[in-house]
DRENNU-663210 format. One record per residue (C-alpha): residue number from 1; residue in one letter; x, y, z. Coordinates in steps of 0.5 Angstrom, whole numbers, plus 500, padded with zeros to 3 digits. Each point is the difference from the previous one (the first is absolute). Layout:
BEGIN
{NUM,'a',{X,Y,Z}}
...
END
This chain:
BEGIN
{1,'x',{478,505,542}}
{2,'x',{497,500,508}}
{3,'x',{507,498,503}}
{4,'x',{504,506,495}}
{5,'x',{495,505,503}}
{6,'x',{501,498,506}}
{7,'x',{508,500,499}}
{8,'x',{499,507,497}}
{9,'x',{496,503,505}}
{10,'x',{505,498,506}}
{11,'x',{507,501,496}}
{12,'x',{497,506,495}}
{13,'x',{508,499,497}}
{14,'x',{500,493,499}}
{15,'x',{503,500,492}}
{16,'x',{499,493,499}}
{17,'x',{491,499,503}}
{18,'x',{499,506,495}}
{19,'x',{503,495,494}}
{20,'x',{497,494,502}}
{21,'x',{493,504,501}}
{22,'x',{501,503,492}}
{23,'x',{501,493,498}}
{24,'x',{494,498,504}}
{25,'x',{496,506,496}}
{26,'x',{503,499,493}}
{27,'x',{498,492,501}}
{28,'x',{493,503,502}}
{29,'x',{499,504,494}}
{30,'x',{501,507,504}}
{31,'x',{507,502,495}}
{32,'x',{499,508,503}}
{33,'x',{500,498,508}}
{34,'x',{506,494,498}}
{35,'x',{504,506,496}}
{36,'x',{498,505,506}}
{37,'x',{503,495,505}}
{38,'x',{506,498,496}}
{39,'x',{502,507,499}}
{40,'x',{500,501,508}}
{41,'x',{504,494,501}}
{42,'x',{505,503,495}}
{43,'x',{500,507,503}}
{44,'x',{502,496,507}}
{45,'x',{505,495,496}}
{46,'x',{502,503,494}}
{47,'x',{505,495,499}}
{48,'x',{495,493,499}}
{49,'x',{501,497,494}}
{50,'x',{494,496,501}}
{51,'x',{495,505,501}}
{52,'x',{502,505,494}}
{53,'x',{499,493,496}}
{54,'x',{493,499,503}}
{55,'x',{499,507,499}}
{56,'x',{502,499,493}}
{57,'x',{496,495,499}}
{58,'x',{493,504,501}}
{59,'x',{502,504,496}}
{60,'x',{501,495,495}}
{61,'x',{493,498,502}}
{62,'x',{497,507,499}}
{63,'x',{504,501,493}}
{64,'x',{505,505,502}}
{65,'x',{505,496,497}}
{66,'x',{506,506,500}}
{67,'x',{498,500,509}}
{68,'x',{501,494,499}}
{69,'x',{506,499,498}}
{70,'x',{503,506,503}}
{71,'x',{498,495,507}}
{72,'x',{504,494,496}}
{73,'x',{506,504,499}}
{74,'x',{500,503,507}}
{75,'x',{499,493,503}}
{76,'x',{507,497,496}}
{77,'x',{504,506,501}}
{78,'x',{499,498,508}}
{79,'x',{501,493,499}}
{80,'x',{502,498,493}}
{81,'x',{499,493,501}}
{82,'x',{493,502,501}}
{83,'x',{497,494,495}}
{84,'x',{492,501,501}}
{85,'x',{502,508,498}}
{86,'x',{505,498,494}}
{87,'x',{493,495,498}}
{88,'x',{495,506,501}}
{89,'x',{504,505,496}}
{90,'x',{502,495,494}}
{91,'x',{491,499,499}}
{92,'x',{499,508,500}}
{93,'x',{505,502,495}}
{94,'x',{498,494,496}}
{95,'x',{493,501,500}}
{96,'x',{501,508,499}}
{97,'x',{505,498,494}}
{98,'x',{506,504,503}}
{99,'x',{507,498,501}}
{100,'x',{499,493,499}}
{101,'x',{507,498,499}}
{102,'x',{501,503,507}}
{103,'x',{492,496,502}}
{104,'x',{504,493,497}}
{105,'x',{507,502,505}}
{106,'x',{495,501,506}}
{107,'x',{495,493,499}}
{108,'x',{509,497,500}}
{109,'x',{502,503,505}}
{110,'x',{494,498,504}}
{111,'x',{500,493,497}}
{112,'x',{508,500,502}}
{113,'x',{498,501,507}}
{114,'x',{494,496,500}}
{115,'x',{500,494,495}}
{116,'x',{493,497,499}}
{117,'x',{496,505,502}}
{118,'x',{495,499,494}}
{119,'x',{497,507,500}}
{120,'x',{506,503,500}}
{121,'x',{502,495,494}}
{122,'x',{493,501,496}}
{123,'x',{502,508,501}}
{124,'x',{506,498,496}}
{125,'x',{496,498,495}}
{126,'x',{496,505,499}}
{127,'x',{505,505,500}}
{128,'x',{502,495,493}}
{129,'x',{493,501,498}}
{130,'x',{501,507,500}}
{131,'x',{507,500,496}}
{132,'x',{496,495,495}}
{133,'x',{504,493,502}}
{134,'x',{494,495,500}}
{135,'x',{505,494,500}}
{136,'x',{503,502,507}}
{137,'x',{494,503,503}}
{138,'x',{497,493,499}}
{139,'x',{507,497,504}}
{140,'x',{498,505,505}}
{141,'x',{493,499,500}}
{142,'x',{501,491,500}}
{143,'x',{505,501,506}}
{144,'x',{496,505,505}}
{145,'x',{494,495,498}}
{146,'x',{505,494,502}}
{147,'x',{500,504,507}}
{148,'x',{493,502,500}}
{149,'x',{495,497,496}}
{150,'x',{493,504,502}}
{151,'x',{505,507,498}}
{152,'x',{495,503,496}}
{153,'x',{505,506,498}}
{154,'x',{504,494,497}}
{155,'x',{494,497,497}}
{156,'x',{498,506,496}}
{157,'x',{506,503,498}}
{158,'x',{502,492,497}}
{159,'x',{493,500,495}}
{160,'x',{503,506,498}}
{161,'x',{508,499,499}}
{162,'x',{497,494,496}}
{163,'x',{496,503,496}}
{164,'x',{506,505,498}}
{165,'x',{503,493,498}}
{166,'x',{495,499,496}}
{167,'x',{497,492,505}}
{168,'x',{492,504,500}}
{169,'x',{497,493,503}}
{170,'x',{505,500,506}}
{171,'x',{499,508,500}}
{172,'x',{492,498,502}}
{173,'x',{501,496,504}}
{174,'x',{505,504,505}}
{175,'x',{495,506,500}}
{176,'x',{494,496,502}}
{177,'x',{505,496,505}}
{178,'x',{502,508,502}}
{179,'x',{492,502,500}}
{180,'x',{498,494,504}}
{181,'x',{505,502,506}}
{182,'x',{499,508,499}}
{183,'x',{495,502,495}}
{184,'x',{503,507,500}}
{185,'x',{507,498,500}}
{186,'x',{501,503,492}}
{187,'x',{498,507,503}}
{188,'x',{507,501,502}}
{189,'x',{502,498,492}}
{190,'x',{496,505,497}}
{191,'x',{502,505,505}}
{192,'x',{507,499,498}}
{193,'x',{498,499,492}}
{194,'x',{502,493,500}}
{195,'x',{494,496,496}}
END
């Protein structure tokens, strides 16, 4: 944070410290000043795919999530292939329950691009929870876990695709796995009126 201050107070144009300073707050927990420096840094870059991403995620973090989609069409619009954003946008539309078949073209997309990401995988999954297809959210949630077996998102999302299926012993089972790793991991299920 020091060093990008610094950076700042040498260079007060210098688009890319204010980018890297927004992420440096927003991993503090600061999401106003981390808006406040991505917004400078577009102002100076309006063409940073990467940084309209970034602002797109603190504003997920701050539950606007129609800003934040904006961000994430901004982004893909300057660089299509842009997989982290193609991601961002598939989890927000899915857990605002809007456009959902475009939420699943954009977690494909993403997947096209970068095949064994397991957020992105388990994104696709919840996208399946939400236009209520249990059985293939479960195949997504197996294979994001296969990747990365402490995903907590993964987990939860899994207890509830089994439950829709009807294996309730199972569906425990992955919610406390969930709980255990991220014990608020089922907030964001419920903000998306997924239980």
């Amino acid at each position: 944070m020091a060093d990008y201050s610094e950076a700042i107070r040498l260079n007060p144009d210098y688009a890319f410290a204010y980018g890297n300073r927004a992420r440096a707050h927003r991993s503090l927990g600061d999401l106003d000043r981390a808006i406040a420096d991505f917004d400078q840094s577009l102002t100076l870059d309006p063409n940073n795919a990467n940084d309209f991403n970034g602002r797109g995620v603190i504003y997920f973090d701050k539950k606007q999530y129609a800003r934040a989609i904006e961000d994430f069409d901004q982004a893909i619009r300057l660089d299509p292939e842009q997989s982290l954003a193609l991601s961002n946008r598939c989890w927000s539309k899915a857990l605002v329950g809007e456009q959902l078949l475009q939420a699943l073209a954009d977690c494909n997309e993403a997947l096209r691009l970068r095949p064994h990401h397991a957020a992105t995988i388990a994104n696709r999954a919840f996208v399946y929870l939400r236009l209520a297809d249990p059985h293939r959210a479960i195949a997504d949630y197996n294979a994001a876990l296969e990747l990365d077996p402490k995903n907590a998102h993964a987990l939860h999302g899994r207890s509830i695709a089994r439950r829709q299926s009807g294996d309730a012993d199972a569906a425990e089972v992955d919610a406390a796995a969930a709980k255990l790793i991220r014990p608020d991991v089922s907030a964001e299920f419920v903000n998306g009126n997924i239980n």
